[in-house]
NUKENU-521188 format. One record per residue (C-alpha): residue in one letter; x, y, z. Coordinates in steps of 0.001 Angstrom, whole numbers, plus 500000, padded with zeros to 6 digits. Layout:
// residues N
AXYZ
...
// end
This chain:
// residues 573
X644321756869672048
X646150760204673049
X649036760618671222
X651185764072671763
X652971766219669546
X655227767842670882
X656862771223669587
X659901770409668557
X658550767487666536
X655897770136664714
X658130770882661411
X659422767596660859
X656050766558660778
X655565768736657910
X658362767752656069
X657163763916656734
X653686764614655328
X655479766511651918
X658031763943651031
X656396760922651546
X654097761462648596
X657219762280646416
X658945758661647370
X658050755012645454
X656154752215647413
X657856750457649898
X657258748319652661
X659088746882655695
X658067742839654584
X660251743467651603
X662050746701651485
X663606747904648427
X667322748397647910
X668124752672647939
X671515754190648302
X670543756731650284
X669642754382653701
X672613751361652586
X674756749869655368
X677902749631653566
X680711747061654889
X684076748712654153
X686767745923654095
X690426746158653198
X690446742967651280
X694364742184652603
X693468742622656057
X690040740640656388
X690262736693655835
X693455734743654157
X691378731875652598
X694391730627650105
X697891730527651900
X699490730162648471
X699252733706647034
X700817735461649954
X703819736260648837
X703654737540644860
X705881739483643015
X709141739476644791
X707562741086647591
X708660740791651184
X706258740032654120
X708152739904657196
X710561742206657955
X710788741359661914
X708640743494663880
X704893744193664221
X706140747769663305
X707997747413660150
X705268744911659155
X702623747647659236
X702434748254655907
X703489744813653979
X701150742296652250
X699517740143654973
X697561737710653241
X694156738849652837
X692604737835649956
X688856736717647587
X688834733242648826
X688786734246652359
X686067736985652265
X684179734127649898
X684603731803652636
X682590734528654994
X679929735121652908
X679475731773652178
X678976731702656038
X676467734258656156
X678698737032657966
X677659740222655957
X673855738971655531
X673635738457659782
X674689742179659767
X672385743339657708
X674677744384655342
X673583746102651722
X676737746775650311
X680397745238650114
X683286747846649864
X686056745973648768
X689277747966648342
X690538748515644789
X691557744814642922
X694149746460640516
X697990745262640248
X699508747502642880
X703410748705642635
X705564745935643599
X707949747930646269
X707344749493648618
X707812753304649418
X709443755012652963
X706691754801655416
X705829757703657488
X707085759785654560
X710140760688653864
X711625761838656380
X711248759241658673
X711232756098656509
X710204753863659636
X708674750708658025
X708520749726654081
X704866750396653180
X703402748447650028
X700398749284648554
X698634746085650524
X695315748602650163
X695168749275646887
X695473753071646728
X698949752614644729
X697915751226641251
X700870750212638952
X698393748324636350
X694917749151635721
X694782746212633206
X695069742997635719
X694285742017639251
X697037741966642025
X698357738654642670
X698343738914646376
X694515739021646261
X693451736360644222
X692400735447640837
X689907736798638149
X688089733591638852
X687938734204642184
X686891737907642354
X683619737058639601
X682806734399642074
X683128736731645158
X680963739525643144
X678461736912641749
X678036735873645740
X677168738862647222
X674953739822644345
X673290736374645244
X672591737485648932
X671432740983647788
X674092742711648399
X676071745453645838
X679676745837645633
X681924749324645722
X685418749364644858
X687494752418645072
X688056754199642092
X691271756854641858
X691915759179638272
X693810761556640305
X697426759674640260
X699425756374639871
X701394754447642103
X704693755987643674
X708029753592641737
X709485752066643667
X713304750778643871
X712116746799642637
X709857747807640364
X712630750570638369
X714656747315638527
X712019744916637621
X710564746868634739
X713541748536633738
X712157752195634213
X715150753795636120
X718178752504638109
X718469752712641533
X721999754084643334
X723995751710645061
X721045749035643959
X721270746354641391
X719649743593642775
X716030742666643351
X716833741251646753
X718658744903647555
X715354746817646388
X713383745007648554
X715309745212651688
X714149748009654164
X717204750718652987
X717244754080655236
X719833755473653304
X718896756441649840
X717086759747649390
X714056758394647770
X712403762111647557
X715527762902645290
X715691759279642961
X711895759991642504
X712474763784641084
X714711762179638800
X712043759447637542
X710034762445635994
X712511763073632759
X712693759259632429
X711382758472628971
X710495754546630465
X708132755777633202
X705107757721633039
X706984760889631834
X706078764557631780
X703252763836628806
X700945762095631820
X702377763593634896
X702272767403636403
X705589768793638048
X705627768052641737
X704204771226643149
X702204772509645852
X699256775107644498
X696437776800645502
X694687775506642727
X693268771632643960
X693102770844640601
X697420771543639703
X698601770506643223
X700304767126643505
X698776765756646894
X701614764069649465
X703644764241646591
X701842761651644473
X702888761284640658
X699823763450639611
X698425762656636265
X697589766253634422
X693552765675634536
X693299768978632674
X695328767457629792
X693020766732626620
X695756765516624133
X696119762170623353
X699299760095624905
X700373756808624332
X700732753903627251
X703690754636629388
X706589752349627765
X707558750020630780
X704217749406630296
X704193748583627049
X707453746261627544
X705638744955630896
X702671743164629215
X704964742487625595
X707213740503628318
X704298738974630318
X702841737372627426
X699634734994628312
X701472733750631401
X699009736199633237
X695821735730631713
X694124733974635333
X694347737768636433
X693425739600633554
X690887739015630573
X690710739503626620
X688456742599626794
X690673744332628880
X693813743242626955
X692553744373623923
X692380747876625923
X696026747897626087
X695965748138622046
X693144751408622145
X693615754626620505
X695384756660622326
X693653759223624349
X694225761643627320
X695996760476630626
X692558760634632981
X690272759204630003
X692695755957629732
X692091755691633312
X688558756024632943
X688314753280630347
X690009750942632600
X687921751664635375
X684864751289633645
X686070747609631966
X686179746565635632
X682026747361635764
X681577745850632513
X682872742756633258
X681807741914636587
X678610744047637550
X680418746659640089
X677233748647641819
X679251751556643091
X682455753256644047
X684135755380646437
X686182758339644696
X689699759086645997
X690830762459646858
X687218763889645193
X688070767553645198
X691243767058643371
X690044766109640037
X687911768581638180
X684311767654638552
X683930767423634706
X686113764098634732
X684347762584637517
X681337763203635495
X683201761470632505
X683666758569635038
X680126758122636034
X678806757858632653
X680915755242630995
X680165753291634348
X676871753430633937
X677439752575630565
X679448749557631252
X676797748567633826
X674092748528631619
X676180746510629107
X677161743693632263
X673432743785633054
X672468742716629198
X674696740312629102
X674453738683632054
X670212737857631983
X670803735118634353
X672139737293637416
X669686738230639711
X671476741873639721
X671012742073635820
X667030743058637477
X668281745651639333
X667932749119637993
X670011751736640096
X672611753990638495
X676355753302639769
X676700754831642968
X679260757241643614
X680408758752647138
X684043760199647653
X686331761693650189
X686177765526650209
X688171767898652607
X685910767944655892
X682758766897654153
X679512767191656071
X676059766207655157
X676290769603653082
X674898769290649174
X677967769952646918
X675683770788643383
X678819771033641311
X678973767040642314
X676040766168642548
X675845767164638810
X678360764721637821
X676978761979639413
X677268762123643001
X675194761362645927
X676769762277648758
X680116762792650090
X681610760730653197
X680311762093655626
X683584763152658151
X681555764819661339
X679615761754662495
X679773761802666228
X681906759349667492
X681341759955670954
X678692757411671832
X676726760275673444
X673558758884673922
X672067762095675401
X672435764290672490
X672382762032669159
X668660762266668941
X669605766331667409
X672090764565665442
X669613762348663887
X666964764964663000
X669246767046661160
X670190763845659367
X666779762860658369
X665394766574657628
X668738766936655157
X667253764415653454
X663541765331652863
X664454768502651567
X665580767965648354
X663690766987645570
X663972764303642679
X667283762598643394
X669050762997646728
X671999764429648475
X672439762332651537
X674573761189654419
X677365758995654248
X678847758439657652
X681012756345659344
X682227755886662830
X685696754651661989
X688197754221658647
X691151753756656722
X693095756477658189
X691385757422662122
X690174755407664645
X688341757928666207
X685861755673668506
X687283754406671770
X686817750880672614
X685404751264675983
X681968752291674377
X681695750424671259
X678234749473672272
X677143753106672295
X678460754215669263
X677609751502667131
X673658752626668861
X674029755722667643
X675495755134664545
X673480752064662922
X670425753808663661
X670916757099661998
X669168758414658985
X671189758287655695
X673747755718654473
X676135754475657061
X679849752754656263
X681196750136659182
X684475749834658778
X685819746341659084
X686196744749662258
X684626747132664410
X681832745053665113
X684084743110667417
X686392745706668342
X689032744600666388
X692510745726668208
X695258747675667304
X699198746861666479
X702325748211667947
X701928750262664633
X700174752532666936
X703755754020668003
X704848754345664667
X704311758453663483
X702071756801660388
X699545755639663158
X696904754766660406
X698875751660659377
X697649750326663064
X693777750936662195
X694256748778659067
X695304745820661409
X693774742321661120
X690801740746661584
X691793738840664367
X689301735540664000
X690448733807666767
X689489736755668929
X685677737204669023
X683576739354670977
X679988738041670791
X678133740556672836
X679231743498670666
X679126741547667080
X674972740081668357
X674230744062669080
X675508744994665817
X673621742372664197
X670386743052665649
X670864746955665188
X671474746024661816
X669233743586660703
X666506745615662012
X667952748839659851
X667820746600657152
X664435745310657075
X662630748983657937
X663243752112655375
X662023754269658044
X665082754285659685
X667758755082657292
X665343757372654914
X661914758155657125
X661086761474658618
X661384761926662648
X659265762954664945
X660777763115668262
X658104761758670957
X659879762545674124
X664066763276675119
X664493759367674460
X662442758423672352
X661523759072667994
X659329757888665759
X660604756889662273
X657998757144659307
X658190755987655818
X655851755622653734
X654050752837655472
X656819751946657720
X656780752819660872
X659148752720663599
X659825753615667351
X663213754324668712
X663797754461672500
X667044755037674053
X667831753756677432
X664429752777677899
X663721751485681751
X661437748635682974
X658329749700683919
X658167753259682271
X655751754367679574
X657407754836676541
X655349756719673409
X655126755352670589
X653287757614668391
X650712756706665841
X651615752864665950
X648534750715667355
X648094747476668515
X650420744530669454
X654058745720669044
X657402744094669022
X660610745020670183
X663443743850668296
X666062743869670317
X664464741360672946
X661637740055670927
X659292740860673254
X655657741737672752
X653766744482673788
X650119746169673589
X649943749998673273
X647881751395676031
X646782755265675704
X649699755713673334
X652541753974675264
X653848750599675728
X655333749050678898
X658200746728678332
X658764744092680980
X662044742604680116
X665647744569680379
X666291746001676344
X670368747432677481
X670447750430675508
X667801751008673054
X664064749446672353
X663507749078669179
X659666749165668281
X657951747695664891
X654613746710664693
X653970743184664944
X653217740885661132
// end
């Protein structure tokens, strides 16, 4: 055998050689579950399957307010027992998937707020995506049940897969003209009626009625909330003019009184989304505005076995409170795991994960992060260009980030599309999903764009994101693109090499992906006919993609049958 190195592959050979004695056992048969190489399925729990007509409408709320456009941002039906139904099915294990994002499960404001800010106040937008918490202490209606999201959780855990959930101490919910008139916070001008809150109104000033809310001794008031102000400092701005809690605060405050007269009034008649541990939260000493949060937060782990959790608006919060977060989560974990011997994830032994959004976040190690708990940020300069010609640089500087750092560490988190771009165009899905589901580090799909899901006329509102939040559209399936996903990704899954190995680029197309003793062989655009390297791997190979198999000859294999865009090489078992 003649297998050549070339020059560029020389120091990630080093680095290969020097990490992989560092890293635990692990083999492609049966490959252990690691953060740091995860395929994470990021779902907007409203938006992916409506399993249980019944809880559409909760609340008061209003669904349907005529157009595709004003709809945008109102409940849709989305909900536990639909994503139970498609796991039950097998859709996230046929991806490959290691992780479930499901967006945050807390009782979310009951109105809605301008859309498109508010200025131009184009559609109602609710908070159908859980980023606009009114009550840590129960589950939104809209979504389900308690019930419903243990049996979810218990599920995926089942298959092997973790859940996220988004986790937020930075603010609360925006009020909303129902809920100041269902709760009793505020009134509303010109509004006394829950069916005039909930109507789309244009003509009340909302920036000014919300000013007001802030000396309101029924609503959060100025003891939990900072003064609407844009600063320099991250850590005293209030971003898009959220109610800000003040994280720096250390002095106890008592629950917010609506509160307090919300759950007096609700009684037991809500205990199928809420349970006694949590209740008997509501009753805690008080303490500070960001460590209440945190002890909700962390109830939600200790009751059902959350894995991990992507941190809203990261750099905005002091990195000593994330820190706070991360340990009573892991706390809480460890508690769930005792007490739940039965669970096959009561075995598993990984500290809660925790990624966030930071302000044009890179691969780049953030220590003062890292140090609370972190383990990457997302990662926002992914290519999304499909470029098949250039991602093999991309990839390298991937997988050397990674084999630098010692003990725990810092890795990629990347994604080609989310909750607020869709920065991938349609007309090469195929390519970017290549490129993407076979890079080193952890990698987020975001729902639906395994089958190109497609957009709303809320693409011509100014808010465009609204329109990459759109449906799962079941009843329009694209086979070719959801099989290449699957096989990219059930391959990903069953070798470490590719998320976490060393490369060693073998030729323009082609790298070899080494960990431990997994070894792989990735060939882009590979032709019929041509000699493709494939390293140090010996033998009879097998490419994945086609299932066909293949002796190594002098270092190379032949393939014989068409393999589209990439080959992808493991030795044959």
């Amino acid at each position: 055998m003649n297998t050549k190195i070339t020059p560029w592959a020389f120091v990630s050979l080093l680095l290969c050689s020097c990490a992989a004695k560092q890293q635990p056992v692990d083999s492609p048969s049966s490959p252990t579950f690691s953060w740091d190489k995860a395929t994470v399925y990021f779902l907007i729990t409203d938006r992916f399957c409506n399993g249980d007509s019944t809880n559409d409408i909760q609340y008061g709320r209003c669904v349907d307010y005529g157009s595709e456009r004003l709809n945008a941002a109102t409940f849709h039906g989305g909900d536990y027992a639909g994503i139970i139904q498609k796991a039950k099915e097998g859709y996230f294990t046929q991806l490959g998937i290691d992780a479930v994002w499901l967006t945050d499960p807390y009782e979310q404001i009951h109105g809605w707020v301008p859309g498109s800010g508010w200025v131009h106040n184009e559609f109602p937008h609710f908070g159908y995506h859980g980023y606009y918490p009114l009550d840590y202490t129960q589950m939104d209606k809209n979504y389900g049940t308690i019930e419903e999201y243990r049996t979810l959780i218990n599920l995926l855990h089942s298959q092997g897969i973790r859940v996220m959930s988004g986790a937020n101490i930075n603010d609360c919910g925006y009020p909303t003209f129902l809920d100041a008139i269902q709760q009793g916070y505020a009134t509303v001008p010109g509004i006394t009626t829950e069916a005039e809150a909930i109507k789309h109104n244009k003509e009340i000033d909302y920036n000014a009625w919300l000013a007001s809310l802030y000396d309101s001794p029924e609503w959060f008031t100025r003891q939990w909330l900072r003064e609407p102000a844009e600063s320099s400092d991250f850590f005293k701005t209030t971003l898009y003019g959220l109610p800000d809690y003040l994280s720096e605060k250390t002095e106890p405050v008592d629950i917010p009184l609506f509160l307090q007269k919300k759950w007096q009034r609700e009684g037991n008649e809500n205990d199928a989304w809420t349970w006694p541990a949590m209740k008997a939260l509501r009753q805690a000493s008080p303490v500070s505005p960001c460590e209440q949060v945190i002890r909700f937060i962390a109830a939600w782990v200790e009751e059902f076995g959350l894995d991990g959790f992507r941190c809203d608006v990261v750099q905005y919060v002091e990195p000593e409170r994330w820190g706070q977060l991360h340990r009573a989560c892991n706390e809480a974990l460890t508690r769930w795991r005792k007490n739940h011997p039965e669970d096959p994830a009561s075995k598993w032994t990984d500290e809660v994960m925790f990624t966030g959004d930071y302000e044009d976040a890179f691969i780049t190690r953030i220590p003062s992060l890292e140090k609370q708990g972190f383990g990457s940020m997302v990662n926002m300069m992914f290519p999304k260009d499909g470029n098949l010609d250039n991602i093999i640089g991309v990839w390298q500087q991937y997988a050397d980030s990674m084999q630098t750092w010692q003990g725990k560490p810092w890795y990629p988190f990347s994604y080609l599309n989310n909750a607020y771009f869709r920065e991938t165009s349609a007309d090469n899905a195929e390519a970017c999903a290549t490129t993407f589901l076979l890079s080193p580090g952890a990698i987020q799909i975001f729902y639906g764009d395994e089958v190109n899901r497609p957009m709303t006329d809320a693409i011509n509102n100014v808010d465009r994101a609204q329109a990459f939040r759109s449906d799962y559209r079941w009843d329009l399936p694209n086979p070719e693109l959801l099989s290449h996903y699957q096989r990219l990704g059930q391959f990903r899954q069953r070798h470490a090499a590719v998320g976490k190995g060393c490369q060693q680029q073998l030729d323009a197309k082609t790298v070899l992906r080494t960990y431990l003793h997994d070894n792989v062989v990735i060939s882009l655009e590979p032709q019929v006919g041509e000699p493709i390297p494939v390293g140090t791997l010996v033998g009879k190979l097998r490419n994945a993609y086609t299932g066909e198999v293949v002796e190594v000859t002098d270092g190379h294999i032949i393939l014989t049958q068409p393999s589209g865009q990439v080959a992808l090489i493991e030795p044959l078992i």
